[in-house]
C-alpha positions in Angstrom: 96.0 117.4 77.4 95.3 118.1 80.6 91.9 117.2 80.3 93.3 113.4 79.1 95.4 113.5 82.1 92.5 114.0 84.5 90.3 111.3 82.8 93.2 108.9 83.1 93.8 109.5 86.6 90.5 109.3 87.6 90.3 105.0 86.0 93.7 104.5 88.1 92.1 106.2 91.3 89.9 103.1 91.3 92.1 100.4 91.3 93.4 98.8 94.6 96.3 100.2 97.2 99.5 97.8 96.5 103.4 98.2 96.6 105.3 99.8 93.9 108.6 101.4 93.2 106.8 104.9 95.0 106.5 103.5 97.7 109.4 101.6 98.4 111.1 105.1 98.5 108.7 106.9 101.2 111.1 106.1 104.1 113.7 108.0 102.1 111.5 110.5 101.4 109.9 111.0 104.8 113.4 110.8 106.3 113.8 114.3 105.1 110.8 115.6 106.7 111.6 116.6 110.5 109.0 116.9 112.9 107.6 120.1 112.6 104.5 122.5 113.5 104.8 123.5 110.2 102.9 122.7 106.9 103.6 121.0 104.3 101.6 121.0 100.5 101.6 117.5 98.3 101.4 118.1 94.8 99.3 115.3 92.9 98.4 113.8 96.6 96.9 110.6 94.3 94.8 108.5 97.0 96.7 110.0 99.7 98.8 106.8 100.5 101.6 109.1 101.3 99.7 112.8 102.1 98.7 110.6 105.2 102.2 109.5 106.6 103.2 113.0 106.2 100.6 114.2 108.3 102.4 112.6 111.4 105.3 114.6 110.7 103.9 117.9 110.2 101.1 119.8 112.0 99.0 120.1 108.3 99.4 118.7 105.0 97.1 120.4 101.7 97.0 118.1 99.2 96.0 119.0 96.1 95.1 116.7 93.0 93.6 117.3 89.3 91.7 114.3 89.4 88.5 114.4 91.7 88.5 110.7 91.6 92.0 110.8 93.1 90.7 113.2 95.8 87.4 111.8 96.5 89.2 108.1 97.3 92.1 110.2 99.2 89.0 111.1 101.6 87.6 107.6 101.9 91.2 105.3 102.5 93.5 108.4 104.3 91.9 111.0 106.1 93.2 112.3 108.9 92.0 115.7 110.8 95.1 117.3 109.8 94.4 116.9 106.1 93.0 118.7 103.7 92.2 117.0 100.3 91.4 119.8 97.4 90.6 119.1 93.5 93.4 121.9 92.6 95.9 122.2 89.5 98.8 123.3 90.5 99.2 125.9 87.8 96.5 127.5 89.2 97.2 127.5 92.7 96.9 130.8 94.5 100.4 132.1 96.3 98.9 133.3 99.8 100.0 130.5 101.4 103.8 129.6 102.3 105.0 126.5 102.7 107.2 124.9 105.1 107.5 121.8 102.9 106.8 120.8 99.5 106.4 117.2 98.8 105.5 115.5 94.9 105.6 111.5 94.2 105.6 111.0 90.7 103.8 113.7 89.4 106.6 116.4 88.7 106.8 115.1 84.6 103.7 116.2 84.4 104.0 119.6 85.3 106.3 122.5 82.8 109.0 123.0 85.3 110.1 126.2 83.6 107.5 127.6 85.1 106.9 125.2 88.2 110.1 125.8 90.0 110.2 129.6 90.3 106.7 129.5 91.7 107.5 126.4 94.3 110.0 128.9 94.9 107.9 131.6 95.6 105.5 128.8 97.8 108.1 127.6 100.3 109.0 129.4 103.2 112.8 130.4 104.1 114.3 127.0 105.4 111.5 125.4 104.0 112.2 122.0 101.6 111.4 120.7 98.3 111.3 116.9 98.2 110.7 115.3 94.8 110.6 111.8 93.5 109.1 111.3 89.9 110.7 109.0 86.8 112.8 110.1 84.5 114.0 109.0 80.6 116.9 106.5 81.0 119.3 107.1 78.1 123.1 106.5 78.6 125.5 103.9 80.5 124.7 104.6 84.0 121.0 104.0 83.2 121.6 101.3 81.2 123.5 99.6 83.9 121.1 100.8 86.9 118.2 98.6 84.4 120.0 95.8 84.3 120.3 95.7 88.6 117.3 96.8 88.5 114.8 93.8 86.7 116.1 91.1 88.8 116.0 92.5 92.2 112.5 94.1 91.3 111.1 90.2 91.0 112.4 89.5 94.1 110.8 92.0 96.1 107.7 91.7 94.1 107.8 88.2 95.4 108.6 89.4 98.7 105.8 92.4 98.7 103.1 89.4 97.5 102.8 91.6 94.9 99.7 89.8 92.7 100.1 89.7 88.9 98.2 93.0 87.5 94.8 92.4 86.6 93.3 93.4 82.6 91.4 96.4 84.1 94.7 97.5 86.1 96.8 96.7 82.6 94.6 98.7 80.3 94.4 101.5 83.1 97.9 102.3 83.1 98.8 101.3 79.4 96.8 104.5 78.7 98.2 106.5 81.1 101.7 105.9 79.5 100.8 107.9 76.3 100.2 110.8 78.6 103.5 110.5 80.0 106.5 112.4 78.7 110.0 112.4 80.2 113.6 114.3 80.6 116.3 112.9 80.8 118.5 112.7 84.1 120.6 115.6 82.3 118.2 117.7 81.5 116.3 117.6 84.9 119.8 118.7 86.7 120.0 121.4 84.5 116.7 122.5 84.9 116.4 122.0 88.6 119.9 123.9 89.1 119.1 126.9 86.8 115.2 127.6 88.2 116.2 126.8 91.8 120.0 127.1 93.0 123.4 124.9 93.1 122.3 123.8 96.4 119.7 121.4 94.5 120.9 117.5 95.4 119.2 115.4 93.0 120.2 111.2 93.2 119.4 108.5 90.7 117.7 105.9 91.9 117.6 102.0 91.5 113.5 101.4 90.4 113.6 103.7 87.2 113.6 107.1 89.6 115.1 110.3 90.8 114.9 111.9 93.8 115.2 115.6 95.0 115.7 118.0 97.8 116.3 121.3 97.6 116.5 123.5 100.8 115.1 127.3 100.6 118.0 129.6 102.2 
C-alpha cells in the first residue's frame, strides 16, 4: 500500500505549482503559527509550497515526505537555509526530536491515526501546536449543504486564480491517486482526535471539501 502511495506521489510531484483548495487555506493555517525561534516538522512537506512560508515564521522547519520525487522537487522550487527536506515516513520517525510545531496539509488520511496521534503527542513540545488540514468523507446534511455552496463559488475563484483546465497527464495523475485515498467521516475524526489527544482539540469544517485542526500541547 504504501509502496502504491509513494509511486503515486512521485507522477504528481512532477506536475506544475497551481492554486487549489490547500492553498487557499495557508493564511488560516499560518495565522496560527506565531513567530517563533522554535521549530516546527511538516508531515508530507509535498513540493514544499508551504514547508517554505513556514520557514519565515519559525527559526527551522524538517520536512519530511515518502515520496523522493516530492522531496527532490521541494529542493529545486523552495529551499531556503532554514529547511531541511528528508525522504522520511512518518511511522518511522525517530522521537529525539521535540517539536514546537506540527504542521500536515492533506496528508493526515493517509496516516492510521490510532497510532499517529499519541506519538505527535509524544513529538511536540509543552505549548507546542498541532495544525492539520486534510479532507474528509462528506456524509450527512451539513456536508451536503456545505457541497452545494461549495461548486459554485469554487468556479468563481478558479476563474479568478486563472486556474487552467487540468491537463490528460495531470487527470490520469490524480485519478490514480484517488484509489489510494480512504476517508473518515467528520464524526469519526472528532472522535478520534478527541480520544488520542484531549477535549482541548478544535477541529472546523471547511467550505472546499476540508477540515481543519489545532490542538495546543498543555
Amino acid at each position: 500500500m504504501k509502496e502504491d502511495i509513494i509511486n503515486s506521489f512521485n507522477r504528481i510531484a512532477l506536475l506544475d505549482d497551481k492554486w487549489d483548495h490547500n492553498q487557499h487555506y495557508e493564511k488560516l493555517l499560518i495565522s496560527e503559527i506565531s513567530n517563533s525561534d522554535g521549530n516546527a516538522l511538516d508531515i508530507g512537506c509535498g513540493t514544499g509550497e508551504f514547508t517554505q512560508k513556514l520557514s519565515k515564521k519559525v527559526k527551522s522547519v524538517y520536512g519530511i515526505d515518502l515520496s523522493p520525487v516530492m522531496v527532490e522537487e521541494a529542493m529545486k522550487r523552495h529551499s531556503e537555509e532554514n529547511i531541511q527536506y528528508s525522504i522520511q515516513d512518518f511511522d518511522e520517525l525517530n522521537e529525539e526530536m521535540k517539536y514546537d510545531f506540527i504542521v500536515s496539509i492533506a496528508t493526515f488520511h493517509h496516516l492510521n491515526l490510532e497510532t499517529a496521534l499519541p506519538k505527535i503527542e509524544r513529538l511536540l513540545k509543552r505549548n507546542g501546536k498541532l495544525i492539520v488540514l486534510d479532507l474528509y468523507e462528506r456524509k450527512g446534511f451539513i456536508d451536503r449543504f456545505l457541497d452545494c455552496i461549495a461548486v459554485p463559488i469554487n468556479h468563481v475563484l478558479k476563474a479568478l486564480k486563472n486556474v487552467r483546465s487540468v491537463d490528460t497527464e495531470e487527470a490520469a495523475a490524480w485519478k490514480e491517486h484517488s484509489h489510494l485515498d480512504e476517508y473518515m467521516t467528520y464524526k469519526e475524526l472528532s472522535n478520534v482526535y478527541h480520544k488520542f489527544l484531549s477535549r482541548d482539540v478544535k477541529i472546523k469544517r471547511l467550505l472546499f471539501w476540508r477540515y481543519v485542526l489545532v490542538y495546543k500541547k498543555r
